[in-house]
C-alpha positions in Angstrom: 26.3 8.7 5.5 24.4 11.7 7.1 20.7 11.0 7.0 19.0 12.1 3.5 16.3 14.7 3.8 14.0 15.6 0.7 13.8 19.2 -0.3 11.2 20.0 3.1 13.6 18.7 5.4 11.6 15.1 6.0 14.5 12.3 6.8 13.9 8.5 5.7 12.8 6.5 9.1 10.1 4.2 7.9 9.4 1.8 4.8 6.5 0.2 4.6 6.7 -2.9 2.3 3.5 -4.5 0.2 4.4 -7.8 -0.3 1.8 -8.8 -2.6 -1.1 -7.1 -4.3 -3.9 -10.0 -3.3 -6.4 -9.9 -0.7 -8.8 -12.5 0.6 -11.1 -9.3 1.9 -13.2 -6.9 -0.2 -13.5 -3.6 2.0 -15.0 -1.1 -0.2 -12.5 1.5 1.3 -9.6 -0.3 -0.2 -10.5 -3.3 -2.8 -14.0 -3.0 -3.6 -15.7 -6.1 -5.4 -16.8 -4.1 -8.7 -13.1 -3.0 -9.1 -12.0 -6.1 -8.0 -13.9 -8.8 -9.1 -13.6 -12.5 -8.2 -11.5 -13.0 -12.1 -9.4 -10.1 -11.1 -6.4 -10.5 -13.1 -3.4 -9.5 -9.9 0.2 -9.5 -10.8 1.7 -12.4 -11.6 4.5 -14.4 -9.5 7.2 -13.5 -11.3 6.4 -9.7 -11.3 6.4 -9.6 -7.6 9.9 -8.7 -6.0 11.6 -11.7 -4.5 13.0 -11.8 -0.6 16.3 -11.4 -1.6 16.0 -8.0 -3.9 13.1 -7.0 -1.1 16.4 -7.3 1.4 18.6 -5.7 -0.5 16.7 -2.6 -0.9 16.1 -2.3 2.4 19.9 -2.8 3.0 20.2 -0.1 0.8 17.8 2.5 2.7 19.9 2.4 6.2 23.1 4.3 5.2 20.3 7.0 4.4 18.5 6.8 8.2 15.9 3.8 7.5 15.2 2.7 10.6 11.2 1.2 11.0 9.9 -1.4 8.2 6.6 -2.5 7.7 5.1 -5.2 6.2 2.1 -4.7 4.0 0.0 -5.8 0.8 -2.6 -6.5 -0.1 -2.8 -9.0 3.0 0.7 -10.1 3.2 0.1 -13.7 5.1 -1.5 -14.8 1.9 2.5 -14.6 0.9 3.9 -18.2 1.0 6.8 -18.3 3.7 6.5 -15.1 4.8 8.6 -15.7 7.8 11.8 -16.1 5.6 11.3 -12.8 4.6 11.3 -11.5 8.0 14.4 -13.6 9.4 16.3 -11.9 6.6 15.1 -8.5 8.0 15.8 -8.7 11.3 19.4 -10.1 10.1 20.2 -6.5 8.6 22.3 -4.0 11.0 20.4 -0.7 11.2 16.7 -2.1 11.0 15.6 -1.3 14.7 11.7 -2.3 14.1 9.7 -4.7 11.8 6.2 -4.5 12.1 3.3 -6.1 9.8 -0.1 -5.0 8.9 -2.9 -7.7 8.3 -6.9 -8.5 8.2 -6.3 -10.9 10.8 -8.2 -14.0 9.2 -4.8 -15.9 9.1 -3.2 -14.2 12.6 -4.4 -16.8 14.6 -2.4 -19.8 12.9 0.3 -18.1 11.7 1.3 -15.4 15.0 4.0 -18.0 16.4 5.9 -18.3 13.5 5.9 -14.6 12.9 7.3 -14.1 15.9 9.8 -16.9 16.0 10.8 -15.0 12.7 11.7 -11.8 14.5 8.7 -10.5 13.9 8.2 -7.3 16.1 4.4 -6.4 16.4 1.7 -6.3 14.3 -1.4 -4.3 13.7 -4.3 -5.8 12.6 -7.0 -3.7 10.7 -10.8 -4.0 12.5 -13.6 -1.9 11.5 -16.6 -3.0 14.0 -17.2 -5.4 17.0 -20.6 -6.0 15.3 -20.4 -9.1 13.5 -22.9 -8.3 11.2 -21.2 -4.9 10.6 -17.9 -6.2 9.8 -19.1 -9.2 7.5 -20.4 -6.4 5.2 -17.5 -4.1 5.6 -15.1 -7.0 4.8 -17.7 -7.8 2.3 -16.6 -11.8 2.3 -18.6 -12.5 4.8 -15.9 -13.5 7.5 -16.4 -13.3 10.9 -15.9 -10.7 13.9 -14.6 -13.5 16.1 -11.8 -14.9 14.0 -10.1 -11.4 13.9 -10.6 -11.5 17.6 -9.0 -14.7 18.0 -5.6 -13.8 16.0 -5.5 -10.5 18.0 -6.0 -12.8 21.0 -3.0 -15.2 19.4 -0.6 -12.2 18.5 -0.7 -10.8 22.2 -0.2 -14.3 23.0 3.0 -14.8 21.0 4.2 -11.4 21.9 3.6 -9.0 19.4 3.4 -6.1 21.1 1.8 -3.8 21.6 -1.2 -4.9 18.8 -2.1 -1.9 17.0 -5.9 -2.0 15.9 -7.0 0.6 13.2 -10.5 1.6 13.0 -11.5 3.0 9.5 -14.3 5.0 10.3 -17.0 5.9 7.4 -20.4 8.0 8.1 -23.3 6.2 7.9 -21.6 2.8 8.3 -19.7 2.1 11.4 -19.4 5.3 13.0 -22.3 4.3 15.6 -19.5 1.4 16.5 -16.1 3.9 18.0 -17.3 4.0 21.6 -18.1 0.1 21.8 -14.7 -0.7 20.1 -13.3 2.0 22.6 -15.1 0.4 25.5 -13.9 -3.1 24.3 -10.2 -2.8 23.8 -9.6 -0.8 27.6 -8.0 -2.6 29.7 -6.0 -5.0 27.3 -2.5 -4.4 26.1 -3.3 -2.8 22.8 -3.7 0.6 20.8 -6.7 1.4 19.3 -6.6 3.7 16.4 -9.5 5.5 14.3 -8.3 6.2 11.2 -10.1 9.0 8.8 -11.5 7.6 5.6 -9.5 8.4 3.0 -9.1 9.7 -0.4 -6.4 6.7 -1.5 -6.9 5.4 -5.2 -9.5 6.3 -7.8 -11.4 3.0 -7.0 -13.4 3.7 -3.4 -15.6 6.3 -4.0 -14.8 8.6 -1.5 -16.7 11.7 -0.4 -15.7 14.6 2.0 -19.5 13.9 3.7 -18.8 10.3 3.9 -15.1 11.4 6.5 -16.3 11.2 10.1 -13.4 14.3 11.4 -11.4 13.0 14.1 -12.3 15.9 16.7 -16.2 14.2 15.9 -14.8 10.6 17.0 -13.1 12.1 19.9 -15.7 14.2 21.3 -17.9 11.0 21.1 -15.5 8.9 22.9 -14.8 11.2 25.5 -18.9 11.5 26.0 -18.5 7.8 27.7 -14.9 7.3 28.0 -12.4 9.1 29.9 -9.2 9.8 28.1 -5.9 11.5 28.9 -3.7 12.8 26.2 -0.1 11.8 25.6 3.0 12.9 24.2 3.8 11.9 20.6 6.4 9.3 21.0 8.7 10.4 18.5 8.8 12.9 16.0 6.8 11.9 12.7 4.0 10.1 14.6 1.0 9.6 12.3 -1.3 9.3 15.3 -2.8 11.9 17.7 -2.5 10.0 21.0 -4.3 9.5 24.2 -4.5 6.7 27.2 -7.6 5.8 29.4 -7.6 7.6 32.2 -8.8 4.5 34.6 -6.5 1.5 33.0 -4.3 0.2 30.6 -4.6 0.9 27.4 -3.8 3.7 24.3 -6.2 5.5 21.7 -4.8 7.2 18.7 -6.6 9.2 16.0 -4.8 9.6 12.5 -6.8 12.7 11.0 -4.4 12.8 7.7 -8.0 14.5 6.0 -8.8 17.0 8.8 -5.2 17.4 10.1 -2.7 16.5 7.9 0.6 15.8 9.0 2.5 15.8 5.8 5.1 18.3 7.1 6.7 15.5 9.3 6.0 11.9 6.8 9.1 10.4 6.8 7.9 7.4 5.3 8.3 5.8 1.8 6.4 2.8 0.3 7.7 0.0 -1.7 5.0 -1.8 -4.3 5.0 -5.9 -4.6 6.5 -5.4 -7.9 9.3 -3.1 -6.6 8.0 0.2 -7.6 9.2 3.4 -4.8 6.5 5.8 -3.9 7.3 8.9 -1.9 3.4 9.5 -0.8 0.8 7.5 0.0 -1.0 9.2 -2.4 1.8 9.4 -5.2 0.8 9.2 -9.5 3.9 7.6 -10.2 6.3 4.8 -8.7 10.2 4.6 -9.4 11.3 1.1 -10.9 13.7 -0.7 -8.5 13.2 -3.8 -9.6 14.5 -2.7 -13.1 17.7 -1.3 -11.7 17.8 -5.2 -10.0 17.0 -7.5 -12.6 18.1 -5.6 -15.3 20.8 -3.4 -14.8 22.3 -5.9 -11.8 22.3 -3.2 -9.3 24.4 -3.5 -6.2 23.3 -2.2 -2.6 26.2 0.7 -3.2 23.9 1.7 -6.4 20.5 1.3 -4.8 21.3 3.5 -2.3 22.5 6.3 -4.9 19.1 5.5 -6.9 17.1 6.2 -3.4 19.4 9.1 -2.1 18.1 11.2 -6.1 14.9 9.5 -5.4 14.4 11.3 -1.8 16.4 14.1 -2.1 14.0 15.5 -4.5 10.8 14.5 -2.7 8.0 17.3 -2.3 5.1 15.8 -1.7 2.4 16.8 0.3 -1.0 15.9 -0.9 -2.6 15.9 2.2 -1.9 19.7 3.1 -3.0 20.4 -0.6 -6.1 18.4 -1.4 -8.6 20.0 -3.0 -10.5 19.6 -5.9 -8.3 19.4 -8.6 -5.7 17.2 -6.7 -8.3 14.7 -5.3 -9.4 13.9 -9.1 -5.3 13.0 -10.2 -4.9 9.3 -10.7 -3.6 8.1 -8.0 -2.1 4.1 -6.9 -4.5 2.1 -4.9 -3.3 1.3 -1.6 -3.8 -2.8 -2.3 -0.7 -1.9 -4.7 1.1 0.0 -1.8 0.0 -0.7 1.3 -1.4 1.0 4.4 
């Protein structure tokens, strides 16, 4: 099969994967407490899609051009045995790249097995060297320097190259992008600052509270010499640039300022099996229905994602305003990054 394109022309390359809808962290720009308070009632066990139907969707999204998956949540190491679920990735013909998102807090214990599972690289998300700074981002109270160490263990273990992400908010960290530029140069991983955004009803986001990525940059390149770089492939989320004096990689994903919807060739698949086209989609297309209820083979997965994509438009970012910022929208604890 020729790969699928949705009605803009966007192929299928990337799926990232929440594998549960739990979190041990409480970062107001994703899972804040008052919406998610400690008796928080998350999805049940046997809602959550297993490893095997997780598999055999992504089985199913190959023949179409899926190439990149990604492992998300929620914080997917709180996932018991998550490296069977890799192993049974990297066993399928066609996947070229796993990758896996996380807070870090279990990184450090759990990096070798991740990568003895096949686990390609992971990016781990770090808002502020500033220990005090990150305890109240986090809002758990959990410490600067145990992120740092499972960084530390997932270079050690080969899981490269570690992708940071920075989620930069006015009036809370932005003070912090040249120290965590400073920081990382030199070492073996890509930083990335990452526009606050407009995801779910639940984070009270405000245009004044987006620090633009042109501001970030302009600050960074005040103290820190920088050299752009070429995108490396087409569909790249991230505006790219390397330190001009040593190793090391900067990125800046401006999907508020400069969205890049004309190239997403990603999809995004909920812990209970729900597809979304758009990280910023109202409504989810039941997989796990067509699995557990109508005993859906691979073969008819792949029809049910071919309609799915084929008639995909969507392009929030290019089109917010407004009335599209007050839609209801999925949280990205249900989706993923």
């Amino acid at each position: 099969m020729e790969s699928v394109t949705d009605t803009l022309g966007r192929p299928l390359r990337d799926l990232r994967i929440s594998v549960t809808d739990r979190c041990n962290f409480r970062c107001a720009y994703c899972m804040p407490k008052e919406a998610f308070p400690k008796d928080f009632a998350f999805m049940q066990r046997e809602k959550l899609l297993k490893f095997g139907e997780i598999t055999s969707i992504v089985k199913a999204a190959v023949p179409m051009g899926l190439r990149k998956v990604r492992l998300t949540g929620g914080e997917p190491l709180l996932r018991k045995e998550i490296e069977w679920l890799i192993k049974g990735l990297r066993a399928i013909e066609g996947v070229e790249d796993i990758a896996l998102t996380t807070n870090g807090s279990l990184l450090a214990k759990k990096a070798p097995l991740l990568a003895d599972a096949g686990l390609d690289r992971v990016t781990v998300s770090l808002d502020s060297l500033d220990d005090a700074t990150f305890r109240a981002m986090n809002d758990v109270n959990f410490a600067v320097e145990r992120v740092l160490a499972g960084i530390e263990a997932a270079l050690a273990a080969g899981l490269t190259p570690v992708k940071i992400n920075m989620v930069v908010k006015r009036g809370v960290n932005d003070d912090h992008v040249v120290a965590m530029a400073k920081h990382f140069r030199g070492k073996p991983v890509i930083l990335r600052f990452i526009e606050f955004m407009d995801v779910g009803t639940t984070n009270g986001w405000r245009l004044e509270d987006v620090v633009p990525a042109g501001e970030i940059l302009k600050r960074v390149t005040a103290e820190v010499d920088l050299e752009p770089l070429q995108a490396n492939y087409k569909g790249e989320t991230a505006l790219r640039y390397g330190y001009a004096d040593g190793v090391g990689e900067i990125g800046f994903i401006a999907s508020v300022t400069q969205p890049f919807c004309s190239a997403c060739n990603r999809a995004r698949l909920s812990a209970d099996g729900h597809l979304y086209t758009c990280l910023f989609g109202t409504q989810g297309h039941d997989l796990r229905r067509l699995i557990r209820e109508e005993d859906a083979s691979v073969e008819q997965l792949t029809e049910a994602l071919e309609g799915i994509w084929r008639m995909r438009a969507d392009r929030y970012s290019e089109i917010r305003s407004d009335d599209t910022r007050d839609l209801p929208k999925v949280e990205m604890s249900y989706i993923g990054g």
